[in-house]
DRENGU-246347 format. One record per residue: residue in three letters; x, z, y of N, C-alpha, C in turn. Coordinates in Angstrom, 3 decimals, always signed. Atoms other than C-alpha are relative to their C-alpha. Example, Ala and Ser with C-alpha at 12.3 -4.5 7.8 and 13.67 -1.06 7.14 Angstrom:
BEGIN
{ALA,{+0.890,+0.000,-1.190},{+12.300,+7.800,-4.500},{+0.900,+0.000,+1.200}}
{SER,{-0.820,-0.060,-1.190},{+13.670,+7.140,-1.060},{-0.770,+0.730,+1.090}}
***
This chain:
BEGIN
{UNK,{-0.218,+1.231,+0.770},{-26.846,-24.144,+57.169},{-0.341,+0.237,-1.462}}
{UNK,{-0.015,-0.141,+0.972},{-27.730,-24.827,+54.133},{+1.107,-0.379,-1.057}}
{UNK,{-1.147,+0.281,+1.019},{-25.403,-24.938,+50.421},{+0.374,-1.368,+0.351}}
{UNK,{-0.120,+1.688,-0.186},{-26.175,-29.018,+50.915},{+0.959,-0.472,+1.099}}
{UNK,{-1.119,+0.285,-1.306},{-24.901,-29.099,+53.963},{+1.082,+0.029,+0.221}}
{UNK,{-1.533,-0.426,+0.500},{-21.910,-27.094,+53.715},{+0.862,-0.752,-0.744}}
{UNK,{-0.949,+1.220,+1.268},{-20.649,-29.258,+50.717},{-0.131,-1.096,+0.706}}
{UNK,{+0.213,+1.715,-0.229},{-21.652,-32.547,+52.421},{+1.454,-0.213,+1.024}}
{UNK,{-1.090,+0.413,-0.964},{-19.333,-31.546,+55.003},{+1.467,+0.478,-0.572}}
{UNK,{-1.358,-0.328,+0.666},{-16.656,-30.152,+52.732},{+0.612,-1.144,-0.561}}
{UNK,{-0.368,+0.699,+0.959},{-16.611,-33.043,+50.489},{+0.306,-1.323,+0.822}}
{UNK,{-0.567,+1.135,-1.004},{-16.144,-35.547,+53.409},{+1.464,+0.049,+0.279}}
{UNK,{-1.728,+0.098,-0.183},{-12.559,-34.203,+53.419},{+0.603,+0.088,-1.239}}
{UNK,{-0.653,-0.393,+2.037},{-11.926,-34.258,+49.577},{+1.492,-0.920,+0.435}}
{UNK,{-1.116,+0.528,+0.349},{-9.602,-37.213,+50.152},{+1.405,+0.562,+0.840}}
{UNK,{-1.101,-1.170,-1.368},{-7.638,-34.888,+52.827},{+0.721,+1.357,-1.296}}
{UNK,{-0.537,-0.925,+0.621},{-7.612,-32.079,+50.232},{+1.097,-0.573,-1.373}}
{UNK,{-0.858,+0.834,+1.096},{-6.148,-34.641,+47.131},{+0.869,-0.041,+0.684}}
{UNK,{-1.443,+0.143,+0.207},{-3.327,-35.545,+48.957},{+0.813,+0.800,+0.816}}
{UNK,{-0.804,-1.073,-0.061},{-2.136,-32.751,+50.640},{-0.002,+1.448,-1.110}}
{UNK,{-0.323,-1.192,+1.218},{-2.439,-30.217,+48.054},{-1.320,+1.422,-0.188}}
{UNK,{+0.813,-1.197,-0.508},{-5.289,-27.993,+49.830},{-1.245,-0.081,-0.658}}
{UNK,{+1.445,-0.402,+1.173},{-8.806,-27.009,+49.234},{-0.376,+0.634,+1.063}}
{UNK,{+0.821,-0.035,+0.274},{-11.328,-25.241,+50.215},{+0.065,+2.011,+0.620}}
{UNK,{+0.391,-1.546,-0.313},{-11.281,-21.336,+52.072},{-1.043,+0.277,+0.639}}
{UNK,{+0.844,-0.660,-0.887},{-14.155,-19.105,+53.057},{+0.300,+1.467,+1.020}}
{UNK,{-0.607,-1.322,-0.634},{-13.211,-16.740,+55.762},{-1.147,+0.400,+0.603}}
{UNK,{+0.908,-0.718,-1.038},{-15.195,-15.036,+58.487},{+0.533,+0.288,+1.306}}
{UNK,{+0.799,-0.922,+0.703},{-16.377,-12.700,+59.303},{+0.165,+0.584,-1.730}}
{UNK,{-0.154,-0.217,+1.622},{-17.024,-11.724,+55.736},{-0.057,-0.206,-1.139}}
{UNK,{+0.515,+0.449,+0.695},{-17.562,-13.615,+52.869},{-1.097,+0.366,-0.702}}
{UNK,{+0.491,-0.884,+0.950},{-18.954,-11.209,+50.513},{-0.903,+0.566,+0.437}}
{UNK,{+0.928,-0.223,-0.124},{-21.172,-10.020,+52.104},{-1.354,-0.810,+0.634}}
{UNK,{+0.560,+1.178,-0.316},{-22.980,-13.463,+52.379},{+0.222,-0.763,-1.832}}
{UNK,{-0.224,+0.259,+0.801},{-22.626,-13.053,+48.710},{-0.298,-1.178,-0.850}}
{UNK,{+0.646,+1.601,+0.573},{-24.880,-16.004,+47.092},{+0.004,-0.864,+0.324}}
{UNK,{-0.775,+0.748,-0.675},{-24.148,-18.195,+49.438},{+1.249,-0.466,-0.183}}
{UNK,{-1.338,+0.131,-0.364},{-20.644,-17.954,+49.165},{+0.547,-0.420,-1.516}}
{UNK,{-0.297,+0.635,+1.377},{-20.819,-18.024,+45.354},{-0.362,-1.068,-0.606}}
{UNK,{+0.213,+1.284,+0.639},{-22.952,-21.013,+45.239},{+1.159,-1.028,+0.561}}
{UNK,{-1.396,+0.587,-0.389},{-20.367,-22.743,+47.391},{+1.220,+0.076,-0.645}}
{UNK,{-1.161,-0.212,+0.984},{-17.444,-21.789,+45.419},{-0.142,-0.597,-1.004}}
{UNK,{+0.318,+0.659,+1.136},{-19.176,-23.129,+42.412},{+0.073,-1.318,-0.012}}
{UNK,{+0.052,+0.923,-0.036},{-19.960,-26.172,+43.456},{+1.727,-0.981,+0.460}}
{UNK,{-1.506,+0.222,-0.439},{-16.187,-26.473,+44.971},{+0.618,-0.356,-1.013}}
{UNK,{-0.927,+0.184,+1.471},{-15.063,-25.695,+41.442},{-0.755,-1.344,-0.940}}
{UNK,{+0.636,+1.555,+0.881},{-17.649,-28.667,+40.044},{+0.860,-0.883,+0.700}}
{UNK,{-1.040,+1.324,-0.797},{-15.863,-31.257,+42.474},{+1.855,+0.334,-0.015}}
{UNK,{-1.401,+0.273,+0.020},{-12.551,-29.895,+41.304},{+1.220,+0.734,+1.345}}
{UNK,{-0.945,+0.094,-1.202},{-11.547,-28.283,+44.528},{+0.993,+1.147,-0.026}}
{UNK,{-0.303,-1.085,-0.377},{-8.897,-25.266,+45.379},{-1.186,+0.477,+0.436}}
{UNK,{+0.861,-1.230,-1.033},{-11.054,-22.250,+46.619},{+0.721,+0.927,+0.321}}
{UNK,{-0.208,-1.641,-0.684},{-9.962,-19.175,+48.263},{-0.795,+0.753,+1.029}}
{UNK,{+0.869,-1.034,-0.888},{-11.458,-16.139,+49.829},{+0.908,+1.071,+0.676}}
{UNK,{-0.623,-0.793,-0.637},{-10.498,-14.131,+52.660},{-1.245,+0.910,+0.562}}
{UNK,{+1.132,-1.635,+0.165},{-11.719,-10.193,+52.402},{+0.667,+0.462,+0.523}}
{UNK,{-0.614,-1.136,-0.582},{-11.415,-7.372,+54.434},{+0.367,+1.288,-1.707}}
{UNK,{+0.348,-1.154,+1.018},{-12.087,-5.353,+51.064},{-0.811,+0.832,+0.033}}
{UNK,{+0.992,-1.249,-0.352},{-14.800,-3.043,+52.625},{-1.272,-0.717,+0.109}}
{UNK,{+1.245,+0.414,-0.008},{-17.327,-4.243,+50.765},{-0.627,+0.168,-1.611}}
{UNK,{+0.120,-0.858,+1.069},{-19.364,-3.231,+47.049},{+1.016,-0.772,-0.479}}
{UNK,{-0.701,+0.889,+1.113},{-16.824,-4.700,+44.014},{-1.117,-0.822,-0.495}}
{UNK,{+0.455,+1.377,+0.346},{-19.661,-6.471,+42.901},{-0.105,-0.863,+0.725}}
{UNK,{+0.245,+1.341,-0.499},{-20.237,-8.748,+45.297},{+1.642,-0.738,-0.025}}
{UNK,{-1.456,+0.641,+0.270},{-16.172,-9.394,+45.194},{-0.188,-0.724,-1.388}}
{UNK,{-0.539,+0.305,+1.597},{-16.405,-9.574,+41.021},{-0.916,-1.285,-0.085}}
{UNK,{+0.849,+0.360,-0.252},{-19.129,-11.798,+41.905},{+0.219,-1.837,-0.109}}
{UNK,{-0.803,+1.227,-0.216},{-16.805,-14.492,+43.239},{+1.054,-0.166,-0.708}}
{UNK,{-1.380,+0.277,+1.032},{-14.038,-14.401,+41.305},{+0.078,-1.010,-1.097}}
{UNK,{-0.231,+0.847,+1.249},{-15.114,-16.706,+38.318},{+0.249,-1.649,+0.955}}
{UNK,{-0.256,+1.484,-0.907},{-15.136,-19.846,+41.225},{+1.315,+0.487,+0.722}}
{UNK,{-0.780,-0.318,-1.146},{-12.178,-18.328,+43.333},{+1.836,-0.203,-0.512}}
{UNK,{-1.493,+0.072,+0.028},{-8.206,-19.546,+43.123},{+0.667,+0.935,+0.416}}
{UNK,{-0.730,-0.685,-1.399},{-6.766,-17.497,+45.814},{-0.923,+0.988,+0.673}}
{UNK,{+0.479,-1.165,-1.087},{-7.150,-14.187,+47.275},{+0.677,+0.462,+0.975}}
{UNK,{-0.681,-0.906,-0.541},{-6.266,-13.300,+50.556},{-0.712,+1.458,+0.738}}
{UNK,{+0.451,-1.076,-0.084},{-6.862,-9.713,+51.079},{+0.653,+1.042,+1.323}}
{UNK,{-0.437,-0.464,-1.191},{-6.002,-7.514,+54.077},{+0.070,+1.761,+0.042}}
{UNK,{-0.451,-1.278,+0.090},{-4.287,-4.152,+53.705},{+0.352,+0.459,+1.627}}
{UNK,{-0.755,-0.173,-1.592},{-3.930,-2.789,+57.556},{+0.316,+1.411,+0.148}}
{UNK,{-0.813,-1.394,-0.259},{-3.217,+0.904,+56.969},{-0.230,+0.390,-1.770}}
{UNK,{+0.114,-0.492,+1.424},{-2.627,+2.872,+53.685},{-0.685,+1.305,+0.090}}
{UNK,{+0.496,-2.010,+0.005},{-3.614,+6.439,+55.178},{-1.039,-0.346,+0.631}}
{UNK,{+1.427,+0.143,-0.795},{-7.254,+6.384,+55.354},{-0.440,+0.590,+1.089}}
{UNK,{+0.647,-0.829,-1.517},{-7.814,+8.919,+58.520},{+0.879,-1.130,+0.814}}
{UNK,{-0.498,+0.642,-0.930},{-5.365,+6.261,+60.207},{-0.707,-1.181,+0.042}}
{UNK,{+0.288,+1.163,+0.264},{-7.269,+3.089,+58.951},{-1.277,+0.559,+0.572}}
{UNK,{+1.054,-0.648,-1.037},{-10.529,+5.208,+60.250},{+0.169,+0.062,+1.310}}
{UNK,{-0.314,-0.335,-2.158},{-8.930,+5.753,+63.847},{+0.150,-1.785,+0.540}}
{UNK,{-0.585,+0.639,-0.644},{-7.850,+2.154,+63.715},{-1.661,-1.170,-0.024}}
{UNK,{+0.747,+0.991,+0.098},{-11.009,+0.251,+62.348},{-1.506,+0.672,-0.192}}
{UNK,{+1.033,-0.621,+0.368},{-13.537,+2.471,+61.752},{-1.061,+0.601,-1.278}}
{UNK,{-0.280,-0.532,+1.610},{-13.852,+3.058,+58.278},{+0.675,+0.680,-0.482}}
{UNK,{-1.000,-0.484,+1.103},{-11.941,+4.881,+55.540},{+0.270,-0.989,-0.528}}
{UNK,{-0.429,+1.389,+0.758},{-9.976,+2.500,+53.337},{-0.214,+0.254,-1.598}}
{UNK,{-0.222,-0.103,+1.178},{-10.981,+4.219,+50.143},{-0.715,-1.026,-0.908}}
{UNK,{+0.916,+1.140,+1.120},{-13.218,+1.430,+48.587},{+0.979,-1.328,+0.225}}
{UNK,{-0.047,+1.411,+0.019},{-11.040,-1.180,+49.943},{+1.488,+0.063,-1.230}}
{UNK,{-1.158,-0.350,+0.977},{-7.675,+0.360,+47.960},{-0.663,+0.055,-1.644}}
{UNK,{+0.619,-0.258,+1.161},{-10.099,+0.885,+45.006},{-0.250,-1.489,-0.336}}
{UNK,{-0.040,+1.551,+0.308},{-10.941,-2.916,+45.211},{+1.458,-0.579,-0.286}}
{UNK,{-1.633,+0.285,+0.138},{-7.541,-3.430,+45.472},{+0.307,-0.186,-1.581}}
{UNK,{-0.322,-0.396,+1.365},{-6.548,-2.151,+42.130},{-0.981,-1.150,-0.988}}
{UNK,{+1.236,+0.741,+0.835},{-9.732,-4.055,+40.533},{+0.378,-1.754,+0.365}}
{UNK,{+0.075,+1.639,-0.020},{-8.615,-7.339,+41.649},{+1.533,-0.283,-0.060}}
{UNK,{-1.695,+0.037,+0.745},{-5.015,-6.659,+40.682},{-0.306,+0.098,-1.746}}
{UNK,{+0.802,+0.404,+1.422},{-6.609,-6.614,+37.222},{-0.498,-0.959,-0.380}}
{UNK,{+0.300,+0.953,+0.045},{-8.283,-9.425,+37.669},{+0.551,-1.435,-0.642}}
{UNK,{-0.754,+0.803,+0.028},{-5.737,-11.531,+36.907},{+0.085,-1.088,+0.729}}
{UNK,{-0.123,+1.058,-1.320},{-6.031,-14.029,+40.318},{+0.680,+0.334,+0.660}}
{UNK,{-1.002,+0.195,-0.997},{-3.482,-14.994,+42.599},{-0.369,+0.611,+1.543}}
{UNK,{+0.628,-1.110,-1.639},{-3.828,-12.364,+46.041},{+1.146,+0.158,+0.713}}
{UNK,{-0.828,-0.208,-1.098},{-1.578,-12.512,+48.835},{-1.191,+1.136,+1.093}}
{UNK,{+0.334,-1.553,-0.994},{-2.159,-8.706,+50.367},{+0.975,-0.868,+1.367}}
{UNK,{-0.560,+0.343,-1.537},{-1.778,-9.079,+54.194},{-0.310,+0.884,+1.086}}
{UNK,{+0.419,-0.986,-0.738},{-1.224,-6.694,+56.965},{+0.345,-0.653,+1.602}}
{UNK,{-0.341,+0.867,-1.197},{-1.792,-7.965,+60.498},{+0.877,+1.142,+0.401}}
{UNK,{-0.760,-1.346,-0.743},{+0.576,-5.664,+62.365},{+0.215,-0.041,+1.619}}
{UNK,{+0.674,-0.303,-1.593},{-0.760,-4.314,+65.686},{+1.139,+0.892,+0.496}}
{UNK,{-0.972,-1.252,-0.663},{+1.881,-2.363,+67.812},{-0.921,+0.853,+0.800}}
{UNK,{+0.986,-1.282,-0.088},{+0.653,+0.953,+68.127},{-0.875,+0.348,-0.521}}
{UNK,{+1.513,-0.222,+1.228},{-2.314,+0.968,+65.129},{+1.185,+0.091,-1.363}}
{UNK,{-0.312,+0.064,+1.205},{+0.337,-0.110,+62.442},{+1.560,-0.545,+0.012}}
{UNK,{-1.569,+0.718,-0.256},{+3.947,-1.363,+63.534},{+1.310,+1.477,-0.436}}
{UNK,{-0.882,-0.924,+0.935},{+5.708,+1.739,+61.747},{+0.826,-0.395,-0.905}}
{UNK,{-0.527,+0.421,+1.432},{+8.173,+1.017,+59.126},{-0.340,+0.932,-1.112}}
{UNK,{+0.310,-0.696,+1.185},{+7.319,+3.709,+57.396},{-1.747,+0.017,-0.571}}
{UNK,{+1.718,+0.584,+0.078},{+3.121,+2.678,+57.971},{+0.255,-1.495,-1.261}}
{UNK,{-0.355,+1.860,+1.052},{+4.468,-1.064,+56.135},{+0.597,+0.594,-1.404}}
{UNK,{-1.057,-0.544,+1.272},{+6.770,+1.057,+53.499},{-1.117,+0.345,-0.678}}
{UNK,{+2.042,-0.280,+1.210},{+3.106,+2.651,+52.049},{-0.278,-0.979,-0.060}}
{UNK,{+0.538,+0.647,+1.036},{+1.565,-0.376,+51.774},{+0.664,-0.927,-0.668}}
{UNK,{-1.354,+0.528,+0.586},{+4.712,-2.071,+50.528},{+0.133,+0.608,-1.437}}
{UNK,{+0.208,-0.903,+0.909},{+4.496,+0.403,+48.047},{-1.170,+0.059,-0.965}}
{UNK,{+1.227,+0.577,+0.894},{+1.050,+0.045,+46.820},{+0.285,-1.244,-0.249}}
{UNK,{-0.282,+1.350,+0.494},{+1.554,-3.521,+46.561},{+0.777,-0.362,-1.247}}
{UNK,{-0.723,-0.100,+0.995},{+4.109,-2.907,+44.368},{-0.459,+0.281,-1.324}}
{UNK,{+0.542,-1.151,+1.408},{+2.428,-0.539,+42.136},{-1.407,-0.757,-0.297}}
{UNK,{+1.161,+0.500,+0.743},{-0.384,-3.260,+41.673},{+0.592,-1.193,-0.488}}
{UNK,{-0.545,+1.022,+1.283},{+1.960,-5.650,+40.236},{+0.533,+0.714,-1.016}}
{UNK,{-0.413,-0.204,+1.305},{+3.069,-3.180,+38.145},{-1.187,+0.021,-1.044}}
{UNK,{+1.745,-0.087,+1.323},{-0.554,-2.468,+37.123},{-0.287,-0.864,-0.463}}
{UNK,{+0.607,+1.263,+0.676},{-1.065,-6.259,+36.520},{+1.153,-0.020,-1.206}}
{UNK,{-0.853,+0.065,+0.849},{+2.129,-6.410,+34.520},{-0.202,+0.948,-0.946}}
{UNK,{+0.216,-0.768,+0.742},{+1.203,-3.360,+32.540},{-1.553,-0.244,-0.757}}
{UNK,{+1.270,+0.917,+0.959},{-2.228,-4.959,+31.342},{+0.502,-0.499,-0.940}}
{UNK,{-0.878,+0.799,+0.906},{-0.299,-7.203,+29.478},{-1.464,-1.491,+0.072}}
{UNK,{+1.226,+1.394,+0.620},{-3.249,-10.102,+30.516},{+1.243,-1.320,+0.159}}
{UNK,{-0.411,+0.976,-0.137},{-2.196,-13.709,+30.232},{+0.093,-0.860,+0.778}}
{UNK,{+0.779,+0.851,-1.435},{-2.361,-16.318,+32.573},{-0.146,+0.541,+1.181}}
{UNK,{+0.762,-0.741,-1.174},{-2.419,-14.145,+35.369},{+0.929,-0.587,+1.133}}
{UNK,{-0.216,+0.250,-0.998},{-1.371,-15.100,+39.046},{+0.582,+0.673,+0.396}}
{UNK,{-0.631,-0.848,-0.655},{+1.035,-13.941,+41.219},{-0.539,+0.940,+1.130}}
{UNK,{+0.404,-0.926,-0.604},{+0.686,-11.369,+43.438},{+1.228,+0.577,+1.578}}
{UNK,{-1.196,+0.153,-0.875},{+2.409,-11.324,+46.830},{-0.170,+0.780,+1.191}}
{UNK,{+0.190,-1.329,-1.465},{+2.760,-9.350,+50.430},{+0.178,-0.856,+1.223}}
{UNK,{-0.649,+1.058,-1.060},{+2.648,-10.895,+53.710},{+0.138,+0.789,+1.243}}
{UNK,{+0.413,-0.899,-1.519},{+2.797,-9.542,+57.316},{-0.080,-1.426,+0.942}}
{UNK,{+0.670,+0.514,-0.767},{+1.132,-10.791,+59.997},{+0.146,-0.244,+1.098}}
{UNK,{-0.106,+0.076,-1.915},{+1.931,-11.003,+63.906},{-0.715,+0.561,+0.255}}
{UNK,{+1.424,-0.134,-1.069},{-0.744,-9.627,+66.238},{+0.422,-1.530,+0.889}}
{UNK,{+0.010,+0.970,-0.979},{-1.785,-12.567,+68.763},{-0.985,-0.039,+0.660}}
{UNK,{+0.864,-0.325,-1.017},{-3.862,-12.698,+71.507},{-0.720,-1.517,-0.286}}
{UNK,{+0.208,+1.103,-0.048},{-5.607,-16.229,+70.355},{-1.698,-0.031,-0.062}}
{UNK,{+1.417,-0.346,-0.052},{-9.512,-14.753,+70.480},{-0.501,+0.586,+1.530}}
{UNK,{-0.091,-0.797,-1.279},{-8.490,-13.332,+74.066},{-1.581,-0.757,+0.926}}
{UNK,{+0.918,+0.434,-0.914},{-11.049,-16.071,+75.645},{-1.660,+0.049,-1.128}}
{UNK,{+0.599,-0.144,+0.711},{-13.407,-15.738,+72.724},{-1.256,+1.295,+0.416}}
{UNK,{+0.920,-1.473,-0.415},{-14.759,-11.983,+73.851},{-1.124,+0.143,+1.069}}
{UNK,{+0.497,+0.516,-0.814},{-16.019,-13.139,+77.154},{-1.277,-0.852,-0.679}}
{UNK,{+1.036,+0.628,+0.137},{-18.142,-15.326,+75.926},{-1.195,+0.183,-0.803}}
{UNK,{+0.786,-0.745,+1.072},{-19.865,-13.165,+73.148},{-0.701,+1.164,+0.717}}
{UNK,{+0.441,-1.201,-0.851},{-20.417,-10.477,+76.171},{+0.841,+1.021,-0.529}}
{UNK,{-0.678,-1.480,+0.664},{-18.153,-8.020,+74.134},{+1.697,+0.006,+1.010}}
{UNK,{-1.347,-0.904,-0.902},{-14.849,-6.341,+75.824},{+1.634,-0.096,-1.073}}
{UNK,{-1.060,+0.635,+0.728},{-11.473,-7.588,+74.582},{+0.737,+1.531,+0.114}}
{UNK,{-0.760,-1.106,-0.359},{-9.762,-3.822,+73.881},{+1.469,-0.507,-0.311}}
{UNK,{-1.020,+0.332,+0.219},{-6.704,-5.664,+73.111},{+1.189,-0.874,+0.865}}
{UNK,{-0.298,+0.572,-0.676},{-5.826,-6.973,+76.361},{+1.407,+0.845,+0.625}}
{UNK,{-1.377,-0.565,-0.638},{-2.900,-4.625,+76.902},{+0.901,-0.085,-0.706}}
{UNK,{-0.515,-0.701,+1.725},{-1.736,-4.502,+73.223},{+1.285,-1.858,+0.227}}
{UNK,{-1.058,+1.333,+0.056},{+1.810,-7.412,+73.472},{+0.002,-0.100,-1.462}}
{UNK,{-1.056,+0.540,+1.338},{+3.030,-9.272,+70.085},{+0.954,+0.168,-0.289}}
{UNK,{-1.337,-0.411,+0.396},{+5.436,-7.767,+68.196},{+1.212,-1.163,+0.126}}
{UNK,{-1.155,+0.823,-0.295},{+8.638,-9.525,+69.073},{+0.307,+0.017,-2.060}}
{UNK,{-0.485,+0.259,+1.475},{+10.427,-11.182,+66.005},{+1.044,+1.014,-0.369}}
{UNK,{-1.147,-1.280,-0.016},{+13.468,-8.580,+66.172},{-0.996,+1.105,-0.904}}
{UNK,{+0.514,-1.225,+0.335},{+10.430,-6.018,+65.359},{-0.362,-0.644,-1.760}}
{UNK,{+0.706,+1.083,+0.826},{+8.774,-8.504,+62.529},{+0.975,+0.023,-1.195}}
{UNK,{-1.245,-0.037,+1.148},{+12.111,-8.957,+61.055},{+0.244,+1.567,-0.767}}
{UNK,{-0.534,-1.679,+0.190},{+12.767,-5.023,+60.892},{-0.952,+0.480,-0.951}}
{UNK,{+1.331,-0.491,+0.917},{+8.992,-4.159,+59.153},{+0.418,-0.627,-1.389}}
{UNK,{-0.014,+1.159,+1.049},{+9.999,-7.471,+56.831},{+0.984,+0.646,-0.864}}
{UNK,{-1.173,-0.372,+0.588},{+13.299,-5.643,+55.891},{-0.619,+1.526,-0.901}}
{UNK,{+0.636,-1.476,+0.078},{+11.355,-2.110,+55.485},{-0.883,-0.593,-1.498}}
{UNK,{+1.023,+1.060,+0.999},{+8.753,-4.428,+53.140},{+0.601,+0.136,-1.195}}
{UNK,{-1.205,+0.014,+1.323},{+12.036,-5.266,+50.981},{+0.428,+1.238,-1.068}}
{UNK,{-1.087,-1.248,+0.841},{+13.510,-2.173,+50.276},{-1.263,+0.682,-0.440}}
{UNK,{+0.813,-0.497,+1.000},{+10.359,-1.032,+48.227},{+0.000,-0.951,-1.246}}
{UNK,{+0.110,+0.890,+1.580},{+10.855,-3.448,+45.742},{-0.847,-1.016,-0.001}}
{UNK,{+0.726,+1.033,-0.018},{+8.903,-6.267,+46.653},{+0.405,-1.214,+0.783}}
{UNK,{-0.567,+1.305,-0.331},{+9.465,-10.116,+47.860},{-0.905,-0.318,+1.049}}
{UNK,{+1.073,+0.340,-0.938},{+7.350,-10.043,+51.030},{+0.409,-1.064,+1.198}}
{UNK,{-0.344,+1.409,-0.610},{+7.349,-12.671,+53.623},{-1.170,-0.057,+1.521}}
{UNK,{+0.333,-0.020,-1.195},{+6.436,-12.771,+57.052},{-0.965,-1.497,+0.635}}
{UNK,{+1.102,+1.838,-0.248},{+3.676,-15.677,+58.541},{-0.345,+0.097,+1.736}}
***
């Protein structure tokens, strides 16, 4: 599709976004790395006035992130392990560029709800949630220790696992490895949420 397009069909719901309050997210896949694209869209979002937000894995250069940022309201960002040989076993990467982005867009001064889906058996630890509970922390202190103005809050969320792509895999030809993997019960959800707390942060379960 083209930018035209995209907007023609965004802006057909403007009067949807005025009176509920919303706007305007690019998710994926990946944004960023659909960089010009994604920034002319954003731009034009911000000409018509709209919310924007972007949803990043983080494993991707900082410029194409810093890229978006002058059009972008809202960041949600996705922390799923803190110990990179575990975030390697779980996704296939190291997480060191995405923790390094991290920091750089805790500077930023924009509003970022960090979010960790939480998989039982990849990341349902309390003490796996307590690290990045912990970083999280220590990048509001870094924003607070800038001393910038105007800057956005900065918040923590956790995630469920859910099986809602289960019929999705099939049809792409690819192999659903997650067909054994259950949803953390709320009992567990609650317990990570409590673990979350006691680092010093106001996190919140979705």
């Amino acid at each position: 599709m083209t930018v035209r397009a995209v907007m023609d069909e965004i802006l057909s719901d403007k009067p949807f976004y005025e009176s509920s309050g919303g706007g305007v997210t690019l998710s994926g896949g990946e944004p960023a790395l659909s960089k010009d694209f994604a920034q002319e869209i954003l731009e034009q979002c911000k000409n018509h006035r709209l919310h924007t937000a972007i949803e990043t894995c983080g494993e991707v250069p900082w410029e194409s992130l810093e890229a978006l940022l002058p059009f972008t309201d809202l960041i949600m960002m996705d922390i799923k392990q803190f110990d990179s040989g575990k975030h390697q076993l779980a996704t296939g990467q190291p997480n060191d560029r995405i923790l390094s982005n991290a920091r750089r867009l805790a500077l930023s001064g924009k509003t970022i709800v960090f979010r960790t889906p939480v998989v039982p058996s990849v990341n349902d630890k309390e003490e796996e949630i307590m690290q990045i509970a912990t970083f999280v922390r220590e990048l509001i202190e870094l924003r607070n220790s800038s001393h910038q103005n105007g800057t956005g809050d900065i918040m923590y969320e956790l995630l469920a696992f859910h099986k809602l792509a289960v019929g999705k895999y099939p049809s792409l030809g690819l192999d659903y490895k997650a067909h054994d993997v259950e949803p953390p019960t709320k009992e567990r959800m609650t317990a990570l949420l409590d673990a979350a707390r006691r680092c010093g942060i106001d996190a919140s379960v979705r």
